[in-house]
C-alpha positions in Angstrom: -106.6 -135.7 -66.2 -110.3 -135.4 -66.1 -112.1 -132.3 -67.5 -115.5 -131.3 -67.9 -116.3 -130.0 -71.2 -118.6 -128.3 -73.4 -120.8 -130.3 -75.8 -120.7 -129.0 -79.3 -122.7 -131.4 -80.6 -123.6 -135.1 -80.1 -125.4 -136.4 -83.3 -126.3 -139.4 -85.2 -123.7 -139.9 -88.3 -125.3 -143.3 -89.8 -127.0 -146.4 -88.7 -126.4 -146.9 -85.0 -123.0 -144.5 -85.0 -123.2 -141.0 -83.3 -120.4 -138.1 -83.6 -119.8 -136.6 -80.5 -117.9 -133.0 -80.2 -116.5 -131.1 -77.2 -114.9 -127.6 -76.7 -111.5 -127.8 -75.2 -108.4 -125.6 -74.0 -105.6 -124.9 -76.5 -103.1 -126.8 -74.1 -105.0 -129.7 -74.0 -105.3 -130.2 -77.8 -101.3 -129.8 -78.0 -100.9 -133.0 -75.1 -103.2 -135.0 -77.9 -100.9 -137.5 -79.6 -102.0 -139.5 -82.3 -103.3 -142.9 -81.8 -105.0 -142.1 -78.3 -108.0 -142.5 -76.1 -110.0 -141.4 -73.7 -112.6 -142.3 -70.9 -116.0 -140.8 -71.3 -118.8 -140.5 -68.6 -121.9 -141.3 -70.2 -123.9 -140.4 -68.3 -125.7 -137.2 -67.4 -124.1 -135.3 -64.4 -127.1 -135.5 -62.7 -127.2 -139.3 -62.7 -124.9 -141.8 -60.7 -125.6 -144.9 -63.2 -123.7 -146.4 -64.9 -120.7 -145.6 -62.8 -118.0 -146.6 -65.2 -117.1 -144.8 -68.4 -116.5 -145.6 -71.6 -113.2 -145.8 -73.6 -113.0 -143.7 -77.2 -110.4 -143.6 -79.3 -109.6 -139.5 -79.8 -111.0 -139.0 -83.6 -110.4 -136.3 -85.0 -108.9 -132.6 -83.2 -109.8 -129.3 -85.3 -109.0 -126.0 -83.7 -110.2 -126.4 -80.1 -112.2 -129.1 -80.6 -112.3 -133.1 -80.0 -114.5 -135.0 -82.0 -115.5 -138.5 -80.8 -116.9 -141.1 -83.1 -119.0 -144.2 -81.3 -121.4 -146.7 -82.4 -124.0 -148.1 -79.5 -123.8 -151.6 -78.5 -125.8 -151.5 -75.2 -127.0 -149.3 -72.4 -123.8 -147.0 -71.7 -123.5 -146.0 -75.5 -127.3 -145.5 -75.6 -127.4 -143.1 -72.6 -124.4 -141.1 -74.2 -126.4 -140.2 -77.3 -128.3 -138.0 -74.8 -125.9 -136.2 -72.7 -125.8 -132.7 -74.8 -124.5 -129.7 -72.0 -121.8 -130.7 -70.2 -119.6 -134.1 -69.8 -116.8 -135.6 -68.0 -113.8 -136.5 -70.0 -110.2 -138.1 -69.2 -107.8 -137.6 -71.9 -105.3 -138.1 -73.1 -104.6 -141.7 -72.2 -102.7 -144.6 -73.5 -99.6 -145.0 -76.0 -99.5 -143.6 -79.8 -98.6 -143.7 -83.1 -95.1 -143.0 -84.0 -94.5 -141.3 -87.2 -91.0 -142.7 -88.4 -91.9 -144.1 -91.6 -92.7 -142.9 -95.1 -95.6 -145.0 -96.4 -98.1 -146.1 -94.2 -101.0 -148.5 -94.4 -104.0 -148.1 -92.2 -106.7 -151.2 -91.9 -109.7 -150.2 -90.1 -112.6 -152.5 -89.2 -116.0 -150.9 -88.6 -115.6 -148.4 -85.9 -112.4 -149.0 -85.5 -112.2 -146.3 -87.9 -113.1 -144.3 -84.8 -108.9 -145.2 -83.5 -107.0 -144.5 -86.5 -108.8 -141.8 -88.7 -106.9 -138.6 -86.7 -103.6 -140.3 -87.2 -104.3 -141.2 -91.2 -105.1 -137.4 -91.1 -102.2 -136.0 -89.9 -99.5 -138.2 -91.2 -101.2 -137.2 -94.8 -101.3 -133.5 -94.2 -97.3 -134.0 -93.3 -96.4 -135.2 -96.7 -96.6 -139.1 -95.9 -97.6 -141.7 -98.3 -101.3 -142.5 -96.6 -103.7 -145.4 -98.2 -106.6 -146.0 -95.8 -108.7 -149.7 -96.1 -111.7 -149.1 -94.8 -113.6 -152.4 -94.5 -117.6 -152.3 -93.3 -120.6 -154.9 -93.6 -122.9 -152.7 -95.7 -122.9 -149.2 -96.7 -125.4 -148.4 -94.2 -123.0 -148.5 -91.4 -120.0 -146.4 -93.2 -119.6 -143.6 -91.3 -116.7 -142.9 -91.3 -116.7 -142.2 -95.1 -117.5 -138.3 -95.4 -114.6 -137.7 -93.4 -112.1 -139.7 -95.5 -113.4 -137.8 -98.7 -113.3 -134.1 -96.7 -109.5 -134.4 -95.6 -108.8 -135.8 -98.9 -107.1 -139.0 -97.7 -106.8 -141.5 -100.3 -108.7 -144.5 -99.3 -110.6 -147.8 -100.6 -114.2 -149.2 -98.7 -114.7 -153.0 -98.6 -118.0 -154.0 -97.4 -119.1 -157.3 -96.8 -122.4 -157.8 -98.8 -120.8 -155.3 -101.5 -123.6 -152.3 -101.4 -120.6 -150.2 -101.3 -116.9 -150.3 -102.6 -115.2 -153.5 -103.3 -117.5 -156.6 -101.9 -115.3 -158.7 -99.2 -113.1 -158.5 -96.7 -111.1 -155.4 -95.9 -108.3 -157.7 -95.6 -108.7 -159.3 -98.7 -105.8 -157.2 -100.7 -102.9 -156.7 -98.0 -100.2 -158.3 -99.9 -100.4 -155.6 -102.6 -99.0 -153.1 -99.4 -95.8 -155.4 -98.0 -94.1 -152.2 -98.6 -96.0 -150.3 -96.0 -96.1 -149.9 -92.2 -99.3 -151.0 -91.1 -101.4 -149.7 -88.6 -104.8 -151.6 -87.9 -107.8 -150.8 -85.5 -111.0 -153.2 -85.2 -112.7 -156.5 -84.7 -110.5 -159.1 -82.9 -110.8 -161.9 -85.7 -109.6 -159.4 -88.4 -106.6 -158.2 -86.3 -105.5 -161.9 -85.7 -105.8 -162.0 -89.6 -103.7 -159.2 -90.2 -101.2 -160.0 -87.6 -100.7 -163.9 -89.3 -100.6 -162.1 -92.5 -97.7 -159.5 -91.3 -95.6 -161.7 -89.9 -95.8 -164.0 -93.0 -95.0 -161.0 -95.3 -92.4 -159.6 -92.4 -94.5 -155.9 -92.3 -93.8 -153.7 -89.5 -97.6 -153.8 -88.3 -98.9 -151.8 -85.1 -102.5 -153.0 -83.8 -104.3 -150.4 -81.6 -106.8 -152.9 -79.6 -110.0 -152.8 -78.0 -110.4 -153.6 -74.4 -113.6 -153.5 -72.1 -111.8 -151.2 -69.5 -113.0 -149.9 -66.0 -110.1 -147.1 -64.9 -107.9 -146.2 -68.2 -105.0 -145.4 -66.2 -103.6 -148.6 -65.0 -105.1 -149.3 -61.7 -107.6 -151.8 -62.1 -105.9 -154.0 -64.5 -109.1 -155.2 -65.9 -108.2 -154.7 -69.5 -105.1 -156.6 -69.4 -103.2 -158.1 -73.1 -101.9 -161.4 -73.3 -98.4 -161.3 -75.1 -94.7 -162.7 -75.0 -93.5 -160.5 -72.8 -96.5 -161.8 -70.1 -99.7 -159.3 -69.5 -99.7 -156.2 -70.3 -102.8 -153.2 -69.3 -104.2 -152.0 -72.9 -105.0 -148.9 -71.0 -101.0 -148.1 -70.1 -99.0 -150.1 -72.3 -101.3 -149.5 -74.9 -104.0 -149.6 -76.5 -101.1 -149.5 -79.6 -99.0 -152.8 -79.4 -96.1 -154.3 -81.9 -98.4 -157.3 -83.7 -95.2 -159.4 -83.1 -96.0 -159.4 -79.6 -99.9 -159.8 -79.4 -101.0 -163.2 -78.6 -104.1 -163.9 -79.2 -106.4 -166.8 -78.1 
């Protein structure tokens, strides 16, 4: 459904990454599921370009609140860092995370961090066994950090030219967690890693993809998956997928 919310605040975090926080009904944040997105305007409601929105994965809920975190790549993300009064949301969309195991693993590539931090969060606070990877290419452009340390999730950085953490790849260690279910979020390349990697190892691994997408709810079919059960929309069927089934190019 589309609502028009209440900005709470839409500010700069680190580097090129802006938090973005909206007021919302109690109903709403009970419909929330772990794991999903939602299509932003980012525009101002005074403007009519660009049309299309923008797909975020749903950060972080706290009371009546939904936070929002996005890093600008072009003009879209660049004129959403502006909108501060009012702005037009659908949510919640897409598939989630289901919480049927007891030790989970979550592998999240720069702002990919943006898709699984919420769910890390509350499968910690029900008494699961949470590690977080949180790989980055300089310390600079961690900013998803501060929020790991306040909810107290237990969690380890990797960044690539090591000004921060462990220096290398944030898939560099996964065979110390074949014990886990894993649940990954970020660049392509590193999800194909991590999917070769499960299904060597035989892990129960969930990717949560990123798709350029035009509708969110299934109409347009522009953000369509390629996998062994034929194309599938990222925005219906997903954006969580079985890594088993994933093909990737």
């Amino acid at each position: 459904m589309e609502f028009v919310f209440r900005i709470v605040e839409n500010k700069r975090v680190t580097g090129k990454d802006y938090l973005l926080t909206v007021e919302v009904d109690k109903n709403i944040v009970e419909k929330i599921k772990p794991g999903q997105f939602a299509m932003v305007q980012v525009r101002d409601k005074r403007q009519l370009d660009p049309l299309l929105r923008r797909p975020l994965g749903i950060f972080n809920v706290e009371r009546n609140e939904v936070s929002f975190l996005y890093r600008v790549y072009g003009r879209g993300t660049e004129l959403l860092t502006e909108v501060k009064e009012e702005i037009s949301i659908l949510l919640p969309l897409g598939n989630y995370f289901e919480d049927d195991s007891e030790k989970y693993l979550f592998i999240a590539g720069g702002i990919g961090i943006g898709g699984l931090f919420y769910t890390a969060r509350l499968f910690s606070e029900k008494g699961r066994e949470v590690k977080f990877l949180y790989g980055e290419r300089n310390r600079e452009n961690l900013s998803g950090l501060e929020f790991l340390k306040k909810y107290n999730i237990d969690f380890e950085v990797y960044t690539e030219d090591g000004s921060y953490g462990k220096k290398g790849l944030v898939t560099a260690d996964l065979e110390r967690y074949r014990d886990y279910k894993w649940l990954a979020c970020g660049p392509t390349p590193m999800l194909k890693a991590i999917k070769e990697l499960a299904e060597k190892l035989d892990v129960n691994c969930l990717l949560s993809l990123d798709r350029r997408m035009a509708c969110g709810v299934g109409a347009c079919l522009g953000c369509t998956v390629k996998t062994t059960k034929g194309y599938q929309r990222c925005c219906v069927e997903g954006p969580i997928f079985n890594s088993k089934i994933v093909l990737f190019d």
